[in-house]
Structures are given as structure tokens and as C-alpha cells.
C-alpha positions in Angstrom: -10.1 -20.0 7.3 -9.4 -17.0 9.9 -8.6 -13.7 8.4 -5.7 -12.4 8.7 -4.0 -10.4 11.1 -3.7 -6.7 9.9 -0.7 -4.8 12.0 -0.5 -1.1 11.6 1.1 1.8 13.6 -1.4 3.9 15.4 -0.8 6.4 12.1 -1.5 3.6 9.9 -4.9 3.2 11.6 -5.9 7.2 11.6 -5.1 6.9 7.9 -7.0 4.0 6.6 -9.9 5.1 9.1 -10.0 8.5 6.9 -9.6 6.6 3.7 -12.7 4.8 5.1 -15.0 8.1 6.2 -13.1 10.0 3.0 -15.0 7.0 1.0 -18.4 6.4 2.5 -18.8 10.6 3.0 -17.7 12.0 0.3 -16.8 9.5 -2.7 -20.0 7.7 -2.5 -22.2 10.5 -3.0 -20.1 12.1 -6.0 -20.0 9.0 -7.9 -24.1 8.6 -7.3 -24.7 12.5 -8.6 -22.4 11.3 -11.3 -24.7 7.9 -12.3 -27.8 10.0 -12.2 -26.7 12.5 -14.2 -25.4 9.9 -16.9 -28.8 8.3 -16.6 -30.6 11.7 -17.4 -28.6 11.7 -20.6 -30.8 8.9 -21.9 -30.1 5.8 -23.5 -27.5 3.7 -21.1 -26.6 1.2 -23.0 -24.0 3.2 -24.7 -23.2 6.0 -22.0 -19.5 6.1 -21.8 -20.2 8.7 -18.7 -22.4 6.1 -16.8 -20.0 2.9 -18.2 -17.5 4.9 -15.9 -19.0 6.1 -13.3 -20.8 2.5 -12.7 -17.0 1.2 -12.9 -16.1 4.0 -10.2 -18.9 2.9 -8.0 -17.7 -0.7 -8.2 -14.3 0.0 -7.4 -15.1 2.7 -4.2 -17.7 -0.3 -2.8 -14.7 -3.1 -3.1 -12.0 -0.5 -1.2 -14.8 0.0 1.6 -15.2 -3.5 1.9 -11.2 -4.1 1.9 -10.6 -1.4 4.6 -13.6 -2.6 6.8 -12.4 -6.1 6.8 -8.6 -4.7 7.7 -9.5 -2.3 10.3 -12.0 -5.3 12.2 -8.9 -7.9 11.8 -6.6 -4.9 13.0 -3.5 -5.4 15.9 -2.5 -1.6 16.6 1.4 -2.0 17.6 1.8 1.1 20.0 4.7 2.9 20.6 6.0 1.5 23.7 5.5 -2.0 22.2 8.2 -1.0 19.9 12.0 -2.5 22.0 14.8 -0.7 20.3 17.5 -3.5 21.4 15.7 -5.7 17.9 14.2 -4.5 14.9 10.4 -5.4 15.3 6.7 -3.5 13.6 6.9 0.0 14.3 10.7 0.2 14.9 12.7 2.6 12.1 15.6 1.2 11.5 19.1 3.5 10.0 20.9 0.5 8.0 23.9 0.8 5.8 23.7 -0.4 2.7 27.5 -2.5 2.6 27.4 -2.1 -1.3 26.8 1.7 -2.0 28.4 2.5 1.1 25.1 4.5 1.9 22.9 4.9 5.2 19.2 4.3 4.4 16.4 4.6 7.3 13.9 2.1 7.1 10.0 2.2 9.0 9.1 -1.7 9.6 5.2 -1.3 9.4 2.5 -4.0 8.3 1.6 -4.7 5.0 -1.6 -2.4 4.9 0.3 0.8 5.2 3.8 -0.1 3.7 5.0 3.0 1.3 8.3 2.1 0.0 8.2 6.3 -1.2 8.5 6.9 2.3 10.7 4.3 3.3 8.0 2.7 4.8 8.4 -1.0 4.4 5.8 -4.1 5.4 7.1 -6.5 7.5 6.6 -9.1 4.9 8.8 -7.4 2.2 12.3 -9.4 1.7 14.1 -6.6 3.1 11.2 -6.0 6.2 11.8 -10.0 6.9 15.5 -10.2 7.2 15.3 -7.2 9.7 13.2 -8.4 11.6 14.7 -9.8 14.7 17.9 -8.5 14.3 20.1 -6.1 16.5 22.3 -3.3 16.3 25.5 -3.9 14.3 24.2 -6.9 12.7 25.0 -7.7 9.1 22.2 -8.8 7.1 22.0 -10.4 3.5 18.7 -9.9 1.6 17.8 -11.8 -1.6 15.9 -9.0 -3.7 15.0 -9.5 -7.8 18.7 -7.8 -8.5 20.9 -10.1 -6.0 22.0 -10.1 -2.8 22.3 -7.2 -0.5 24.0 -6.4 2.9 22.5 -3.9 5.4 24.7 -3.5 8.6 22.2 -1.8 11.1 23.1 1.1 12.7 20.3 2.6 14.6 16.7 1.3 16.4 14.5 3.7 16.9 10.3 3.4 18.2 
């Protein structure tokens, strides 16, 4: 089976390629000091110190691996890519949520680098689906956990 296609903004990229250096630079080497040193305390068979830096270790080789294999099945979406007649990746969308009578802006972005803390929301989200597509002054019913809710979209923007 193919791996799958990763989208991400041009920011989304610069980000998980510092996670990546962040990682293999720096991480890596703290985490090995921090084995060694457990080791030099002696018996390891119950050294909480090396139980968790061992468990560290495990965890910073499984994130390099997951952000390798994202940034070689990676589809940048550039800027001028981005049309502002539909909502597609990349757009930011200003939507008004019909219920709360309250304008919310929305970033459509790939999964990898979706943040709903900064409204950033992946195109595979319930809410990042029924945008997709869709043009200025559309109404637009989402099926969320809570209900049903209606976005009218106000604004496209790259």
C-alpha cells in the first residue's frame, strides 16, 4: 500500500523540518548523556532514571521516524495555489457560526499541522471537509459529536 499523501503549507514544512533537526541535534544527545549517566548509577535493572530515559529515547526515535516518512510523502500547497473564489488547503476561511451568531476564521491546512488552538484545522476534520469546496455566502451544515452546525462563509483568503 502507497503512503499517504502529507499536505502542508510552506509553514507547516519549516516547522516539522525544525521539529526534525530540533530532534536528531539536540534531543538525541540529551537523552543519550541521560542513559549513560543512569548506567553509571549501577545496577539497571531497577533504575527508574534509565527506565525513563530508555522510554524517552524510544519515543524521540518513533517521532523521527514519523516526521521523515511525512516530509518524503510531502505535497507543499504554495500560496498562489490557494483560489479564493472556493475554500481549498491553505485558504483561511472567516465563517459565521448561524447558531452563536459569531464570526470564527478558520486555516484549512493538512492533517500533519492541524492546531485547532490556532484555528488551524486539517482538511480531514468534519468541519475542514464540509468547507472544502464551497464558496462565499454558502451555508454549510456540519455533523460534529454535539449536533449539527451551520457556518455561512464570509470571507476566502490565501
Amino acid at each position: 500500500m502507497a503512503d499517504k499523501e502529507v499536505l502542508l503549507t510552506p509553514e507547516g514544512l519549516r516547522k516539522l523540518e525544525e521539529e526534525l533537526e530540533l530532534l536528531k541535534s539536540v534531543k538525541r544527545r540529551e537523552v543519550a548523556e541521560r542513559i549513560k549517566v543512569a548506567i553509571s548509577y549501577g545496577d539497571i535493572s531497577e533504575n527508574s532514571e534509565y527506565e525513563d530515559a530508555k522510554n524517552e529515547q524510544a519515543f524521540i526515535e518513533g517521532r523521527i521516524m514519523t516526521l521523515e516518512k511525512q516530509l518524503r510523502n510531502a505535497r507543499v500547497i504554495n500560496e498562489d495555489e490557494v483560489d479564493t473564489n472556493v475554500v481549498s488547503i491553505g485558504s483561511t476561511v472567516k465563517v459565521l457560526d448561524l447558531d452563536l451568531d459569531e464570526e470564527v476564521e478558520y486555516t484549512i491546512v493538512g492533517s500533519a499541522e492541524a492546531n485547532p488552538a490556532e484555528n488551524k484545522i486539517s482538511n480531514e476534520s468534519p468541519v475542514g471537509k464540509a468547507l472544502l469546496g464551497k464558496q462565499i455566502g454558502s451555508i454549510v451544515e456540519v455533523n460534529v459529536p454535539a449536533g449539527v452546525i451551520k457556518f455561512k462563509i464570509l470571507e476566502i483568503k490565501r
